[in-house]
C-alpha positions in Angstrom: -6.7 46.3 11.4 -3.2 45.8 13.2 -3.7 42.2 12.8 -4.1 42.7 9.5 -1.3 44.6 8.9 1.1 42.5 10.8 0.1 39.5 8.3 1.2 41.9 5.3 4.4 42.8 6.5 4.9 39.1 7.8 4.0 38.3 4.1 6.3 41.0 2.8 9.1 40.1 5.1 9.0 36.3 3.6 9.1 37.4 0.0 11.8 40.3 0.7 14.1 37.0 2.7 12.8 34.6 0.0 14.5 36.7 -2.6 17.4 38.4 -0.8 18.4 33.8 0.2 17.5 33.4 -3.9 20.5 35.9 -5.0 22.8 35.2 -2.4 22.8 31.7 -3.6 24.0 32.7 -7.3 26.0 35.3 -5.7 27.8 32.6 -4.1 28.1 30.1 -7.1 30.8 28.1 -6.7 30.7 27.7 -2.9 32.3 24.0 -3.2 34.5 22.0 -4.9 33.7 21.8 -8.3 34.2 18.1 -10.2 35.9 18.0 -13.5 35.1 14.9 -15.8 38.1 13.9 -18.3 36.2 10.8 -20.4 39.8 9.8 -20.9 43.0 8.3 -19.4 45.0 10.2 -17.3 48.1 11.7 -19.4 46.1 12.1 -22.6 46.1 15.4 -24.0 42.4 16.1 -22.8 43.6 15.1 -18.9 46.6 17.2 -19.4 44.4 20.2 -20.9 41.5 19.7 -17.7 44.6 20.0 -15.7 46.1 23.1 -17.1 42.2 25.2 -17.0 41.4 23.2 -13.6 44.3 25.8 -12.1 42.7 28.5 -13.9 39.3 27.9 -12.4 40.5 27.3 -8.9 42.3 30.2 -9.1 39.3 32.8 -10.8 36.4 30.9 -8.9 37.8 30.1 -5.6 37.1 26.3 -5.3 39.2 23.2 -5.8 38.7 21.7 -9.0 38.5 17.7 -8.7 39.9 15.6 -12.2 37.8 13.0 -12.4 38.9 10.5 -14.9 36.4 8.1 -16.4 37.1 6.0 -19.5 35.9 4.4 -22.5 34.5 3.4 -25.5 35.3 6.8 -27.2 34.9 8.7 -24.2 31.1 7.9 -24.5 31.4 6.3 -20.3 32.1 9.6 -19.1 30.0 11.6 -21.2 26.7 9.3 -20.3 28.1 9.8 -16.5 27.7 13.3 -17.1 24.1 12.9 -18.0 23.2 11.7 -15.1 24.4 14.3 -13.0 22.8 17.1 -11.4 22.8 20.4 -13.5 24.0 22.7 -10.8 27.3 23.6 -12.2 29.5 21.4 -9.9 30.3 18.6 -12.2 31.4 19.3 -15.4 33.6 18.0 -18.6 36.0 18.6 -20.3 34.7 16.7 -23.3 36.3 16.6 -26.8 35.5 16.4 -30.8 35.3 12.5 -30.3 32.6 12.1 -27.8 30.8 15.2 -29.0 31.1 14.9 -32.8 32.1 11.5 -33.4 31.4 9.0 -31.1 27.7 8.9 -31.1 27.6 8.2 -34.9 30.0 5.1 -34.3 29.2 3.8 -30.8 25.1 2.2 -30.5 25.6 2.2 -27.4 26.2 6.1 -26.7 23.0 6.8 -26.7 22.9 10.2 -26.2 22.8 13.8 -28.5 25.8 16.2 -28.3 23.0 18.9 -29.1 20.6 18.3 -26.5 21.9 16.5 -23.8 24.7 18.9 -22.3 25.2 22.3 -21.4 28.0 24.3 -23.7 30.2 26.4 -21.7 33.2 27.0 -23.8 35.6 25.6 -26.5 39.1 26.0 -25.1 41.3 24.5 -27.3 42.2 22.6 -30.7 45.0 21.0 -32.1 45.8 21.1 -36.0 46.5 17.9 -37.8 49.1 17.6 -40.1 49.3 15.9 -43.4 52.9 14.7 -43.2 54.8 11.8 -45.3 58.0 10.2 -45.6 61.0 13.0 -46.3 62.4 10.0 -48.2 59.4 10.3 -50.8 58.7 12.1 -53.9 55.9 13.6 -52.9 55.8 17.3 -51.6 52.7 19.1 -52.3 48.6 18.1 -51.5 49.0 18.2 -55.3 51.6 15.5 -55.6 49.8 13.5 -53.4 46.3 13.3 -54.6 48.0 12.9 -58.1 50.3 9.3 -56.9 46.4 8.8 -54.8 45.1 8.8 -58.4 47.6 6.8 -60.5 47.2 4.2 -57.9 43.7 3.7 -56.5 44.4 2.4 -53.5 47.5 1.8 -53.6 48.5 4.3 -51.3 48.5 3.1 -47.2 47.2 5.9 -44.8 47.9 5.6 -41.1 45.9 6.5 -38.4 45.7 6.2 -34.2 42.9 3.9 -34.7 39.5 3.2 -36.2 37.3 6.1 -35.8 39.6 8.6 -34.5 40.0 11.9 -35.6 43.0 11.3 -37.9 41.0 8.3 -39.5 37.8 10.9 -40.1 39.8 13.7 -41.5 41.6 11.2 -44.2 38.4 10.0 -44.9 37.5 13.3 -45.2 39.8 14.3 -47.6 39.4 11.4 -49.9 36.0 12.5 -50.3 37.2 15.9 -51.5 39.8 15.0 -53.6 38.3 12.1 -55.0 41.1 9.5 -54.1 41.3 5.8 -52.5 43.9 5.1 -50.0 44.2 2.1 -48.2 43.9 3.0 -44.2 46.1 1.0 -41.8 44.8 1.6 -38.2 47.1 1.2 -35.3 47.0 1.2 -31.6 48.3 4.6 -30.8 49.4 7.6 -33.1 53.2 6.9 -32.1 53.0 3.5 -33.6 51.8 4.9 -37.0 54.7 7.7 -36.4 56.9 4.6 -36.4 56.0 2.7 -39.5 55.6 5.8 -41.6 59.0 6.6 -40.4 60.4 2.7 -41.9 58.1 3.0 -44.7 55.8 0.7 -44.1 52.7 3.7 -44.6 52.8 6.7 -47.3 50.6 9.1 -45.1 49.4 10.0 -42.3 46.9 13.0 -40.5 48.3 13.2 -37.0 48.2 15.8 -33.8 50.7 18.6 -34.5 52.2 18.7 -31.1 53.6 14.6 -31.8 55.0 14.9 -35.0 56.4 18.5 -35.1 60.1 17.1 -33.7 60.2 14.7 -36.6 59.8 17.7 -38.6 62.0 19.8 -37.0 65.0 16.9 -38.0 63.7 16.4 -41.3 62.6 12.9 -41.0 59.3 13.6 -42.0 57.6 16.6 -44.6 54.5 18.6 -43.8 52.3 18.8 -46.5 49.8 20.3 -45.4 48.2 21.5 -41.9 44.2 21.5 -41.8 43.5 24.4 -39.9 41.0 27.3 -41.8 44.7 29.2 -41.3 48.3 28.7 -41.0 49.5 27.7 -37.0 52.5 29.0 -35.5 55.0 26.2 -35.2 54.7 25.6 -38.5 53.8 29.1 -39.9 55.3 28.1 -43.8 53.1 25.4 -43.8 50.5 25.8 -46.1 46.7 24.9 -45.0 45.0 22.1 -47.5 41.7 24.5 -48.3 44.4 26.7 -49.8 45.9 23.8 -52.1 43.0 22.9 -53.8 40.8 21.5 -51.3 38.5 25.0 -50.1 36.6 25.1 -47.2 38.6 21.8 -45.9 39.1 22.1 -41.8 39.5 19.2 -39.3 40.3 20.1 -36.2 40.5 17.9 -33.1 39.4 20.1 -30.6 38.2 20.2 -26.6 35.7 21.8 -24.4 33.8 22.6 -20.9 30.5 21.1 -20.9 27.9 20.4 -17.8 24.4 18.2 -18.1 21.6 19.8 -20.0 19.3 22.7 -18.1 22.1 24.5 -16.1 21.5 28.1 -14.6 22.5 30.5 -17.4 23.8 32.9 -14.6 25.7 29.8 -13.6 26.8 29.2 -17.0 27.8 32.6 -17.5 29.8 32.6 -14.1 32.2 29.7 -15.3 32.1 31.0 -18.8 33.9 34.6 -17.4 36.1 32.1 -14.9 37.2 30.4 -18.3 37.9 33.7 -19.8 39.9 34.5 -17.6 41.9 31.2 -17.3 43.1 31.1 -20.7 44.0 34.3 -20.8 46.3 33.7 -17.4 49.8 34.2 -18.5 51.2 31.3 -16.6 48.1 29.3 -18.2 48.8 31.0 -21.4 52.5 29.1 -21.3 51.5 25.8 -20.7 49.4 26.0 -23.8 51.4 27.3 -25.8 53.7 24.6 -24.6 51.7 21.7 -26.1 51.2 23.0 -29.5 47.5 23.8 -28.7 45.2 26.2 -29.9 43.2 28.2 -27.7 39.3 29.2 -29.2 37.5 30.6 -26.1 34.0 32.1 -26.9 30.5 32.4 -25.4 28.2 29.4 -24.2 26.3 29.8 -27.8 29.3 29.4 -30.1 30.3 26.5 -28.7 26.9 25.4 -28.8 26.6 26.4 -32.8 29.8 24.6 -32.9 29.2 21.1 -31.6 26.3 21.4 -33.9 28.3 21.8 -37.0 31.1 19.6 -35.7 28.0 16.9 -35.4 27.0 17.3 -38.8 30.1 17.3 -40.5 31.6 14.4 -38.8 28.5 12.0 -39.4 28.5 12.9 -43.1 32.0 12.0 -43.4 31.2 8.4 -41.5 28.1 7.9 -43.4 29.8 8.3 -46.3 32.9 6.1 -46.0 30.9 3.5 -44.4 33.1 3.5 -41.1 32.2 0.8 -38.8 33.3 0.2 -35.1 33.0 -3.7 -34.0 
């Protein structure tokens, strides 16, 4: 009988340290450096944003955060990377609209499903694009320019950073709407289109708020139109295009924190709070603000709803026009 009863408390003892060792491990989630993957160059506005939250997350979880930049072909290299890692909440992304949205309807060699293969932990930021033209030009309203789009089928040049990018979908995008055809003109680099529009050489361009707002500001080029759901707040009198005749029109270029598919939701949730927290960090708060950026925020399943839509939208719009990568 005392044998007996030695063997259940021997049992009971096991569980009782089984379980006590199970929640001390959460408990203690982070308790190492955590790695931050940046599919892009370093310098590009996804680095600089990974830079600006990896401060906020060593500062609210404790741990060094790690930039890890890995590039290419649409930021697919460092998405796949991703993939392969372990799902324990110490490598992560911050991943954007292009490899999320975009990329795998363009790129073959993706290979991989924004829905299913990663782990949504938040949607930090955006940044608007603006519809902006020449302030030599005539034209000064969405109005006036999907009239001249019409007159001349196109014979109108749009501009964009390249093939593929989000400038070149949300033109497309709003051809479809309106009904026009413009010619596009890709270039390597959204300053270079900057350029040419500035000697003339385009009539239009959808570009990143943040790099054309000093143009503005001097008066060398006219906002026609910003394509955020509302008005932003460096350019608050700039009207949105759903509310000039376009409705429901939104294109947004916009970033994340994703980790592989099948993380811990109590992991999740940890990093999603440690998020919270960054971006509302008043120091944080600044350097956003700073770059023109637009902080979302959210829970784990808005961001998830949102790549979804994001996914949708974007390969309707490619489908459509018929965009091609070579």
């Amino acid at each position: 009988m005392t044998c007996r009863l030695t063997q259940v408390m021997f049992a009971l003892l096991i569980v009782c340290f089984g379980a006590s060792t199970s929640a001390q491990s959460k408990d203690s989630f982070p308790d190492k450096p955590i790695t931050l993957v940046v599919p892009y160059p370093a310098g590009q506005s996804v680095d600089s944003l990974a830079r600006m939250i990896g401060e906020g997350l060593t500062k609210y979880l404790g741990q060094p955060v790690i930039i890890d930049n890995k590039a290419g072909a649409g930021g697919t290299i460092g998405s796949k990377y991703l993939i392969r890692m372990p799902a324990d909440g110490y490598t992560l992304s911050m991943n954007a609209s292009g490899p999320l949205g975009i990329a795998p309807h363009l790129f073959k060699e993706a290979n991989y499903d924004p829905r299913k293969d990663f782990t949504p932990i938040m949607a930090v930021a955006a940044v608007a694009q603006t519809l902006v033209v020449s302030s030599k030009t005539n034209i000064k309203t969405v109005a006036d320019l999907i009239a001249a789009a019409r007159n001349r089928p196109n014979g109108l040049n749009f501009g964009s950073p390249g093939n593929g990018s989000t400038s070149h979908l949300t033109q497309e995008m709003f051809k479809q709407l309106a009904g026009v055809k413009m010619q596009h003109v890709p270039y390597k680099g959204g300053p270079a289109a900057v350029t040419d529009l500035l000697g003339g050489q385009i009539d239009v361009l959808f570009e990143a708020a943040p790099l054309v707002l000093p143009f503005i500001n001097r008066g060398e080029l006219r906002a026609l139109a910003v394509s955020t759901a509302k008005p932003i707040d460096t350019l608050p009198n700039v009207l949105t295009i759903a509310s000039q005749g376009l409705p429901g029109f939104e294109a947004v270029g916009w970033m994340g924190i994703v980790g592989p598919a099948g993380m811990d939701p109590v992991r999740v949730q940890v990093l999603s709070q440690a998020l919270k927290q960054s971006i509302s960090d008043p120091s944080i708060r600044a350097k956003l603000d700073s770059t023109g950026m637009l902080t979302i925020g959210g829970s784990p399943k808005e961001f998830a709803d949102f790549i979804e839509t994001e996914y949708a939208k974007w390969g309707a719009v490619i489908q459509q026009a018929g965009v091609k990568l070579e």
